[in-house]
N, CA, C and O atoms as CSV, one atom per row, in Angstrom:
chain,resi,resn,atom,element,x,y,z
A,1,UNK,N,N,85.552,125.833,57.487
A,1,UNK,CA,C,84.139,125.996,57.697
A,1,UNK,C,C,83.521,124.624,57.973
A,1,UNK,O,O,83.763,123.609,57.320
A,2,UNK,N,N,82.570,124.728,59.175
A,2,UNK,CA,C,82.239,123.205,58.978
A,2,UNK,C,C,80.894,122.718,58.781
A,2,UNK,O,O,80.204,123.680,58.446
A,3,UNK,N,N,80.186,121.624,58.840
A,3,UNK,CA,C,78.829,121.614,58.242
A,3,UNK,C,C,78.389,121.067,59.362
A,3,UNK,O,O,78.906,120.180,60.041
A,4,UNK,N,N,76.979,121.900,59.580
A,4,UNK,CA,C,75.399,121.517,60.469
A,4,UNK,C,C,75.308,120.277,60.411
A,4,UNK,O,O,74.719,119.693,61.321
A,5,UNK,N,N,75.908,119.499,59.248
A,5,UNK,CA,C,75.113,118.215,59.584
A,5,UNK,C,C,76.657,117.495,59.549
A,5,UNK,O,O,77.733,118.061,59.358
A,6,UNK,N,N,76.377,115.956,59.816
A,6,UNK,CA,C,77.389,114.713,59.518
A,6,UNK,C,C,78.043,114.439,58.571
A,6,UNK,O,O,77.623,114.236,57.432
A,7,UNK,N,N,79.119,114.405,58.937
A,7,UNK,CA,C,79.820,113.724,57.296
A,7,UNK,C,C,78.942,112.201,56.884
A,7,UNK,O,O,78.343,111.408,57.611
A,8,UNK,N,N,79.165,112.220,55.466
A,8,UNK,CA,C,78.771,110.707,55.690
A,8,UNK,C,C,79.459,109.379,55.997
A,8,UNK,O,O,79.206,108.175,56.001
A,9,UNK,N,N,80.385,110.159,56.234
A,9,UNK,CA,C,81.544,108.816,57.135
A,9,UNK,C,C,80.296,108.500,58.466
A,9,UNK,O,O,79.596,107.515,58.700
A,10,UNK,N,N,80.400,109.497,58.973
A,10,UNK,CA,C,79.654,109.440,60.451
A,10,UNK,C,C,78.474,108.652,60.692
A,10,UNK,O,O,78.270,107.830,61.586
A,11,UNK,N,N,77.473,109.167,59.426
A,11,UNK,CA,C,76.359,109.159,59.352
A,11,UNK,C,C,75.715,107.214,58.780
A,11,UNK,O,O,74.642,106.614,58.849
A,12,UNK,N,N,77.535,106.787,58.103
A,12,UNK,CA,C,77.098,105.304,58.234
A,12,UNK,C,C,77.292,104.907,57.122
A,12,UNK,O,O,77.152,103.710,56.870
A,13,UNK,N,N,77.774,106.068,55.891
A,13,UNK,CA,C,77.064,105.658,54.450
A,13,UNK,C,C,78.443,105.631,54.060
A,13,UNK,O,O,78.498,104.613,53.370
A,14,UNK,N,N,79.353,106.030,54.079
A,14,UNK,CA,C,80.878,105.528,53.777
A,14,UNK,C,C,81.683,104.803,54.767
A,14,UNK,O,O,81.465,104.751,55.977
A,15,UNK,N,N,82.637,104.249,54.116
A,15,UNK,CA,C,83.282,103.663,55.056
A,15,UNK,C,C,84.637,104.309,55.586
A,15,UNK,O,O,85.564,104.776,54.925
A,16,UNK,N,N,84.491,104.205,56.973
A,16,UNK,CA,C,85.870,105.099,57.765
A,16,UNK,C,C,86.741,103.889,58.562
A,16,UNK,O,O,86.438,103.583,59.715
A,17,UNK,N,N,87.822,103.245,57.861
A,17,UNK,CA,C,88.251,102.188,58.620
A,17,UNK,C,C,89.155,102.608,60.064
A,17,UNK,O,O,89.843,103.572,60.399
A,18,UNK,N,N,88.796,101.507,60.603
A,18,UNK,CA,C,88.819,101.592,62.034
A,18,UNK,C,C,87.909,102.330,62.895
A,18,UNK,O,O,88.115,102.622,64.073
A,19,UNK,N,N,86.725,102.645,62.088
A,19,UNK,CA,C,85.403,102.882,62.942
A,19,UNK,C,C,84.359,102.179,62.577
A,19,UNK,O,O,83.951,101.290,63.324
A,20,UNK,N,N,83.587,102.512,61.074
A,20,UNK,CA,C,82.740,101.917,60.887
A,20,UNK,C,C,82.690,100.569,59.855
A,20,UNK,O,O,81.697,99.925,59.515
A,21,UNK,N,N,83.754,100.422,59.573
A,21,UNK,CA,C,83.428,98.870,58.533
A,21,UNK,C,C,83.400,97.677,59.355
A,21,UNK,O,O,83.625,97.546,60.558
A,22,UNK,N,N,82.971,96.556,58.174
A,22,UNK,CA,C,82.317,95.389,58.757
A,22,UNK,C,C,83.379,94.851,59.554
A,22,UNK,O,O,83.123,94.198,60.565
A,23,UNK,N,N,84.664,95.097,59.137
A,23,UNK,CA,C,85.545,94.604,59.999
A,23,UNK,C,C,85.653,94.785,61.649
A,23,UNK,O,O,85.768,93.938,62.535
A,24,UNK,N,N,85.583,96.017,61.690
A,24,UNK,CA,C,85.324,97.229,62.676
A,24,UNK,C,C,84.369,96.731,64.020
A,24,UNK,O,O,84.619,96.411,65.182
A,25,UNK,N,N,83.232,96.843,63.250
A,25,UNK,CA,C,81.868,96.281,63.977
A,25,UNK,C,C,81.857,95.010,64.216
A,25,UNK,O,O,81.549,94.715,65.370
A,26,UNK,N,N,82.173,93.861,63.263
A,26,UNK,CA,C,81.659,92.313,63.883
A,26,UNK,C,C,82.941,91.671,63.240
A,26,UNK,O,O,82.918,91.170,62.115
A,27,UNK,N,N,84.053,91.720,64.029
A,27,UNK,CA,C,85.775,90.629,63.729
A,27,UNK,C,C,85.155,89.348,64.049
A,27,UNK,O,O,85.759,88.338,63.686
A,28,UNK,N,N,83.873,89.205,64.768
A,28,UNK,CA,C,83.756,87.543,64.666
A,28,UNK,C,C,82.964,87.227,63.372
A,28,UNK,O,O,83.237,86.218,62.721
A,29,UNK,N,N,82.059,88.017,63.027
A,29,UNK,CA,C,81.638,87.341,61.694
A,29,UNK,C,C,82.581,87.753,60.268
A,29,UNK,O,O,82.252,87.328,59.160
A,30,UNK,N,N,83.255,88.247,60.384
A,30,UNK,CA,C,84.577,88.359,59.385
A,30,UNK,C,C,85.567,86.807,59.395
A,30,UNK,O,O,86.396,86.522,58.531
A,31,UNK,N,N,85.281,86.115,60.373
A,31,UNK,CA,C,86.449,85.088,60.195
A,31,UNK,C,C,85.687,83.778,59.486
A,31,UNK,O,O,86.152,82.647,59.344
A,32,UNK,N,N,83.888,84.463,58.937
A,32,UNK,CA,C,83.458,83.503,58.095
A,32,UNK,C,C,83.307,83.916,56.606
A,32,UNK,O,O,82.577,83.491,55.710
A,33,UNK,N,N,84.354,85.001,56.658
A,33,UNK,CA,C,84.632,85.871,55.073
A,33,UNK,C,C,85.771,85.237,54.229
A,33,UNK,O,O,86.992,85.231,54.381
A,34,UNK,N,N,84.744,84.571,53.047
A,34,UNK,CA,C,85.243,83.961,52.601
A,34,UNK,C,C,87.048,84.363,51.952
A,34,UNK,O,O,87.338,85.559,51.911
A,35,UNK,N,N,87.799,83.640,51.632
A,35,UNK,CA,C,89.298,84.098,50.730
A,35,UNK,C,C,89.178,84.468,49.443
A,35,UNK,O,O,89.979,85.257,48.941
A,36,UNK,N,N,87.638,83.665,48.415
A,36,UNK,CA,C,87.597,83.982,47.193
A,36,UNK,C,C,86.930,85.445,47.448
A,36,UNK,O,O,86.577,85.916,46.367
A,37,UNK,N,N,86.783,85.895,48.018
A,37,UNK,CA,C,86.263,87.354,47.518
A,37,UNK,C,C,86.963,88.128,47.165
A,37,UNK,O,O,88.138,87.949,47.483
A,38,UNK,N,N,86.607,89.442,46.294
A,38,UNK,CA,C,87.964,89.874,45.852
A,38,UNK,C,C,88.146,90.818,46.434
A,38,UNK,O,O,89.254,91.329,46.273
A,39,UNK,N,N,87.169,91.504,47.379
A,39,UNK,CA,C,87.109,92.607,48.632
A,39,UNK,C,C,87.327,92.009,49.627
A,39,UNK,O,O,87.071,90.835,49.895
A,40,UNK,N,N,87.966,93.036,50.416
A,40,UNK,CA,C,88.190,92.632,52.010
A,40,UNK,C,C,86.994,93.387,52.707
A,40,UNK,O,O,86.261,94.263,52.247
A,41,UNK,N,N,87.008,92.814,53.908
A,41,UNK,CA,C,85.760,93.313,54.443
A,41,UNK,C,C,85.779,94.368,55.252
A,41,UNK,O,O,84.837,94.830,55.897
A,42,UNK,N,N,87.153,94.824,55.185
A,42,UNK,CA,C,87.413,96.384,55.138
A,42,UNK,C,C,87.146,97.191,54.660
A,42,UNK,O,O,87.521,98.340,54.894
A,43,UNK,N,N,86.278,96.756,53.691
A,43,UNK,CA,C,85.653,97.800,52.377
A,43,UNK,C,C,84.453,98.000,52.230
A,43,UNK,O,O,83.966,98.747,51.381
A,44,UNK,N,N,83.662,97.144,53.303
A,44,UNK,CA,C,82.022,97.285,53.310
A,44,UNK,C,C,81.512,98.109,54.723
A,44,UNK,O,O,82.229,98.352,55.693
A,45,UNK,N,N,80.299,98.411,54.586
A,45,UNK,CA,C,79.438,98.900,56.302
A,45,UNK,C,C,78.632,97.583,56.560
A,45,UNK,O,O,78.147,96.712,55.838
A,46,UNK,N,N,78.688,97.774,57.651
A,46,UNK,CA,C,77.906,96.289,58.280
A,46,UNK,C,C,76.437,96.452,57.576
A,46,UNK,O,O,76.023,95.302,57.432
A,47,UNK,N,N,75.344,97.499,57.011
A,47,UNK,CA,C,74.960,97.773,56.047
A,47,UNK,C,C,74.637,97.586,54.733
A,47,UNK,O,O,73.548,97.780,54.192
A,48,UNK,N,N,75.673,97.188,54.251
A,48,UNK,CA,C,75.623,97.144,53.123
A,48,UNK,C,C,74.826,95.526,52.412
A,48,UNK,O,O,74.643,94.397,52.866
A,49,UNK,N,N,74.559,96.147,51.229
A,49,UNK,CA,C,73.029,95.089,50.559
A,49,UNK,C,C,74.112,94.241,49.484
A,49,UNK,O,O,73.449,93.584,48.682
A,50,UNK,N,N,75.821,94.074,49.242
A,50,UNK,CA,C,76.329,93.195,48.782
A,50,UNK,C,C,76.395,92.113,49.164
A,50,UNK,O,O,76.764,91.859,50.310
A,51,UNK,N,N,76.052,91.206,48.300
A,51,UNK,CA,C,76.086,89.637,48.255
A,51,UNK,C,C,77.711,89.513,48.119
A,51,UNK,O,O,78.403,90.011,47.231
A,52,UNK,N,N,78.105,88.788,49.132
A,52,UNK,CA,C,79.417,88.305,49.859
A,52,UNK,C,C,79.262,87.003,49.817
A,52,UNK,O,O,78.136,86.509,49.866
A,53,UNK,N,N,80.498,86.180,49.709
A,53,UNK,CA,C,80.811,84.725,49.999
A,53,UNK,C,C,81.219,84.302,51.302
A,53,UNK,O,O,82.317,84.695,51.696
A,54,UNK,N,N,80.579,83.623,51.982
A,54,UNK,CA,C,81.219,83.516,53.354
A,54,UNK,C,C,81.136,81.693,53.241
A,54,UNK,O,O,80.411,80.886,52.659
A,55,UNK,N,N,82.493,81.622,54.288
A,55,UNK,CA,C,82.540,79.853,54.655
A,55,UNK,C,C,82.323,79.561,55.518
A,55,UNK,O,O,83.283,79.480,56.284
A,56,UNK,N,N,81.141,79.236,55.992
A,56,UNK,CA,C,80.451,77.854,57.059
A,56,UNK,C,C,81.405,77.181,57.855
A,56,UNK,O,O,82.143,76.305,57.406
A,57,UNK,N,N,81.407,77.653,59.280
A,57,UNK,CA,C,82.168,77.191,60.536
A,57,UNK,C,C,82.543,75.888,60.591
A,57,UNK,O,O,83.699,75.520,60.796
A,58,UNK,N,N,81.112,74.795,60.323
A,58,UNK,CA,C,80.622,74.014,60.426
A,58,UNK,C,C,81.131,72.897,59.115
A,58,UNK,O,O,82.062,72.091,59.117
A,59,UNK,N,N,80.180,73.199,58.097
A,59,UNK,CA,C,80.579,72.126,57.050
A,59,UNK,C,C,81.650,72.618,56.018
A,59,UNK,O,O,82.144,71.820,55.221
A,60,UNK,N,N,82.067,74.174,56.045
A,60,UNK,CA,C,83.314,74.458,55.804
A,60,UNK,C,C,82.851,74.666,53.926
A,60,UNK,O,O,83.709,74.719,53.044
A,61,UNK,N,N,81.956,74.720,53.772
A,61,UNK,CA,C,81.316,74.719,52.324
A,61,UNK,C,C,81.071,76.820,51.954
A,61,UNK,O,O,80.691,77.698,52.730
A,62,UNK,N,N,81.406,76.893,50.784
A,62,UNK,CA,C,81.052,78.627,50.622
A,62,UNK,C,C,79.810,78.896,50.295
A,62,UNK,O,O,79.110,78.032,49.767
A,63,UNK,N,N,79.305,80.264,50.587
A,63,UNK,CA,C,77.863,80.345,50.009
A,63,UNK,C,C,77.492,81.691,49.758
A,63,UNK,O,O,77.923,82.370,50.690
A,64,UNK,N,N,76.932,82.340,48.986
A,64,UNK,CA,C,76.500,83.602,49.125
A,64,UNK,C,C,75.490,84.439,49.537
A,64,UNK,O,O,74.433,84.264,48.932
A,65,UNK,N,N,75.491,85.473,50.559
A,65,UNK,CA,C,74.849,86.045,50.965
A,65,UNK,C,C,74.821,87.163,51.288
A,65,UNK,O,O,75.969,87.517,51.560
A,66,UNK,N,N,73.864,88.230,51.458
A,66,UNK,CA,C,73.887,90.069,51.559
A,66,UNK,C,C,74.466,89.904,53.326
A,66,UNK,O,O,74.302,89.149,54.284
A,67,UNK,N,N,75.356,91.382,52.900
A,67,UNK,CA,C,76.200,91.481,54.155
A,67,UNK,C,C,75.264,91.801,55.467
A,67,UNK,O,O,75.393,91.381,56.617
A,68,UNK,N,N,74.296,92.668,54.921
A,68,UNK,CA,C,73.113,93.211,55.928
A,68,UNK,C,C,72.577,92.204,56.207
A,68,UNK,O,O,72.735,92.329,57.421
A,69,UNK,N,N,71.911,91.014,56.086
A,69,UNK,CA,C,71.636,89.591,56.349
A,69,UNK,C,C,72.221,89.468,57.408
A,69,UNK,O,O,71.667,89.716,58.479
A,70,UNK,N,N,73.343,89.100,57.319
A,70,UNK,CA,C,73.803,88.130,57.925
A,70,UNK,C,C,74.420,88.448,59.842
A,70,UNK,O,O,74.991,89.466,60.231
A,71,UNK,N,N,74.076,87.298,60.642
A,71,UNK,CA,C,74.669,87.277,61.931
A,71,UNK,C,C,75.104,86.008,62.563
A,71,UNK,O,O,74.825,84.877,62.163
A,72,UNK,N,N,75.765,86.301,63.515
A,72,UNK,CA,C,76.564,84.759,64.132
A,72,UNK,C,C,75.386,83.765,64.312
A,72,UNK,O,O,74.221,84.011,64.625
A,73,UNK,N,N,75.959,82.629,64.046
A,73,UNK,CA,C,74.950,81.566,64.303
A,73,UNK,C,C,73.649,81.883,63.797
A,73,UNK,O,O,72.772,81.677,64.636
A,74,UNK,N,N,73.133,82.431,62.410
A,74,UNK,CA,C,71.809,83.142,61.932
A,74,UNK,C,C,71.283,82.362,60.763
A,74,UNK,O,O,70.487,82.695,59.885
A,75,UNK,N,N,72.335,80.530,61.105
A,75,UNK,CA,C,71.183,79.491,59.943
A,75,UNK,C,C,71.495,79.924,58.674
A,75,UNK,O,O,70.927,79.196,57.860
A,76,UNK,N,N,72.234,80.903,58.073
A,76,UNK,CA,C,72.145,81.098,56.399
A,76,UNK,C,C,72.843,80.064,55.553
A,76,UNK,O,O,72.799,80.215,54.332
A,77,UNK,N,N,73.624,78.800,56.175
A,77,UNK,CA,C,74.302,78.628,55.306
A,77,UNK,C,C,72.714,77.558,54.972
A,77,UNK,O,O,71.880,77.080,55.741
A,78,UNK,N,N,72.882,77.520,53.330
A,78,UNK,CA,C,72.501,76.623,52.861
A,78,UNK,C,C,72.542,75.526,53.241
A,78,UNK,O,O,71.556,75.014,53.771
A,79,UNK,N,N,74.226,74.566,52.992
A,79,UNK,CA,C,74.361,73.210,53.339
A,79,UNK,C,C,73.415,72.566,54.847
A,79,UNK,O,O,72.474,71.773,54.847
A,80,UNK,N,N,73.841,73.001,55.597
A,80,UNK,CA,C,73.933,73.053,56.879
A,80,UNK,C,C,72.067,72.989,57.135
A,80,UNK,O,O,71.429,72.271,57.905
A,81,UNK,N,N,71.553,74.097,56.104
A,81,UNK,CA,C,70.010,73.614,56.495
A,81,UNK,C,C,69.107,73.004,55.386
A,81,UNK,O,O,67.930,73.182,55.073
A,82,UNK,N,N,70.157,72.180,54.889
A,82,UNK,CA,C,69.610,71.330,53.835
A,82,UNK,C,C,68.999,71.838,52.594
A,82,UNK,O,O,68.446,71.091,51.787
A,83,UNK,N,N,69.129,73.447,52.410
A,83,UNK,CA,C,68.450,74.064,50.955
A,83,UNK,C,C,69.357,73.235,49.644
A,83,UNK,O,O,68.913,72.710,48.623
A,84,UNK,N,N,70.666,73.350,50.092
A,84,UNK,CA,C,71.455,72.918,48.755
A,84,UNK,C,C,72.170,71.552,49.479
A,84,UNK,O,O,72.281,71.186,50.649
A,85,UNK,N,N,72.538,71.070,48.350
A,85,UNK,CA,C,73.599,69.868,48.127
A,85,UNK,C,C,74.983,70.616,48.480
A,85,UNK,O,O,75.192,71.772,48.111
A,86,UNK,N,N,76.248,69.589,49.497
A,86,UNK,CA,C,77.062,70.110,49.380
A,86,UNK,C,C,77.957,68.689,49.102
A,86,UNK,O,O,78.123,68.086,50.163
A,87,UNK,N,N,78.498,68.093,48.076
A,87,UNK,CA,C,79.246,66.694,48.348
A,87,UNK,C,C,80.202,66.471,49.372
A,87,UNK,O,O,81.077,67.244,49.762
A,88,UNK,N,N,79.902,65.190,49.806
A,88,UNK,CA,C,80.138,64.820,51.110
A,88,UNK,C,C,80.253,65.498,52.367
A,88,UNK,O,O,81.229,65.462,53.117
A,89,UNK,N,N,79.236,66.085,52.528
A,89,UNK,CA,C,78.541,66.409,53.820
A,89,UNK,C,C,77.396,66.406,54.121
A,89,UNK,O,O,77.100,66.078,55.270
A,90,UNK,N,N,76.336,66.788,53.144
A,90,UNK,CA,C,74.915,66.465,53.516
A,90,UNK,C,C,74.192,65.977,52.139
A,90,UNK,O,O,73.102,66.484,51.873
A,91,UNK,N,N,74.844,64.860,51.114
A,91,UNK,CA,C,74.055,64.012,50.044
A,91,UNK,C,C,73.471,63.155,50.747
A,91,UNK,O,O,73.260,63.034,51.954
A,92,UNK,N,N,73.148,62.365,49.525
A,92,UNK,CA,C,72.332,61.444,50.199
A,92,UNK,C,C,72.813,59.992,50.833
A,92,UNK,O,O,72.507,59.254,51.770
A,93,UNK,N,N,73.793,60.046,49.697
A,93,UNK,CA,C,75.075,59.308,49.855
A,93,UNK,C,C,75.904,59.155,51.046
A,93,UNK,O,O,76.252,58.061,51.489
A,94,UNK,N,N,76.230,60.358,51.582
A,94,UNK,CA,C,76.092,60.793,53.068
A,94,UNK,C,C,75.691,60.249,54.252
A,94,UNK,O,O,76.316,59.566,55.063
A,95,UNK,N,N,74.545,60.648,54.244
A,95,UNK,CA,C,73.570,60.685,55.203
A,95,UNK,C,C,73.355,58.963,55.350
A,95,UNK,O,O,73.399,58.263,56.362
A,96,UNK,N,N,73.120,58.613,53.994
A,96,UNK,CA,C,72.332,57.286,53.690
A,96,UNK,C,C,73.238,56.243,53.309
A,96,UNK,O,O,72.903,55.609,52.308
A,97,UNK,N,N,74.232,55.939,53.834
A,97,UNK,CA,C,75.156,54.833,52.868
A,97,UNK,C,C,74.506,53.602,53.073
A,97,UNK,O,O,74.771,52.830,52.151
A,98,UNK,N,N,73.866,53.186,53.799
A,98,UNK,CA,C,73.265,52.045,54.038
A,98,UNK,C,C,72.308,51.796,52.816
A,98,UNK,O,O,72.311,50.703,52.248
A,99,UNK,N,N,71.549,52.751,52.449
A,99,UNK,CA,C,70.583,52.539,51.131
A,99,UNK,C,C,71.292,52.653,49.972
A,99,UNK,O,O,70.906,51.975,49.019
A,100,UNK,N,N,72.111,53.261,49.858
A,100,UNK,CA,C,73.145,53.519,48.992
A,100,UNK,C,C,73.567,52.324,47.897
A,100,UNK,O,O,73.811,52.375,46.692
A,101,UNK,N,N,73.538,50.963,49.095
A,101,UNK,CA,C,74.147,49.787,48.378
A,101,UNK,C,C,72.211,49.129,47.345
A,101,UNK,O,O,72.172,48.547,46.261
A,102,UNK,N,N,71.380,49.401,47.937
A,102,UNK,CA,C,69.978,48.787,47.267
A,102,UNK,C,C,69.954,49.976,45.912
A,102,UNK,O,O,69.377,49.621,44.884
A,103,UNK,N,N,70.382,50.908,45.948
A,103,UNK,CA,C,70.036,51.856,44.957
A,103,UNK,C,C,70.642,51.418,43.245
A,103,UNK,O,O,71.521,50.646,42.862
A,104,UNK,N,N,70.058,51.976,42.804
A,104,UNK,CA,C,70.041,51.159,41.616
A,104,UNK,C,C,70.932,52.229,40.292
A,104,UNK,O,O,70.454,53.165,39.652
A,105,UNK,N,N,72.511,51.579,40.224
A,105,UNK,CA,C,73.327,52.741,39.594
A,105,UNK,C,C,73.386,52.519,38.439
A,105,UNK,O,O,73.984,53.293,37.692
């Protein structure tokens, strides 16, 4: 017997691998999914409101953020836009070695 309406595979709200997971939908933003997670991203909908660890192309630093957030090149990492400290890539120490030596340790 079958039903009038969608499964909820279909409909978006489960996940049916090799159709709808994050893997599925965006293999390029999966290759900034982080290793410490303890899910694969075979296990989410591009959808979904879990806070995920992903690693930064760029300064290669981890950070967390909701999976629904996020898109290529979409500025979240922290380091990268100066919200957080990441050592040795964007301190001050960093940036500034020249003042570094007047600073007073």
């Amino acid at each position: 017997m079958s039903s009038l309406y969608p499964s909820q595979k279909c409909r978006g709200k489960k996940v049916l691998l090799g159709f709808n997971s994050l893997a599925d939908l965006t293999p390029e933003l999966v290759k900034e999914w982080s290793s410490d997670n303890p899910d694969l991203p075979s296990e989410y909908l591009r959808s979904s409101r879990h806070k995920a660890l992903w690693t930064c192309p760029i300064c290669h630093g981890d950070y967390q953020y909701r999976i629904c957030d996020r898109e290529l090149d979409d500025k979240s990492c922290p380091y990268c836009c100066d919200k957080k400290i990441l050592p040795g890539y964007n301190s001050f120490k960093v940036r500034h070695p020249e003042e570094m030596e007047e600073w007073d340790e």
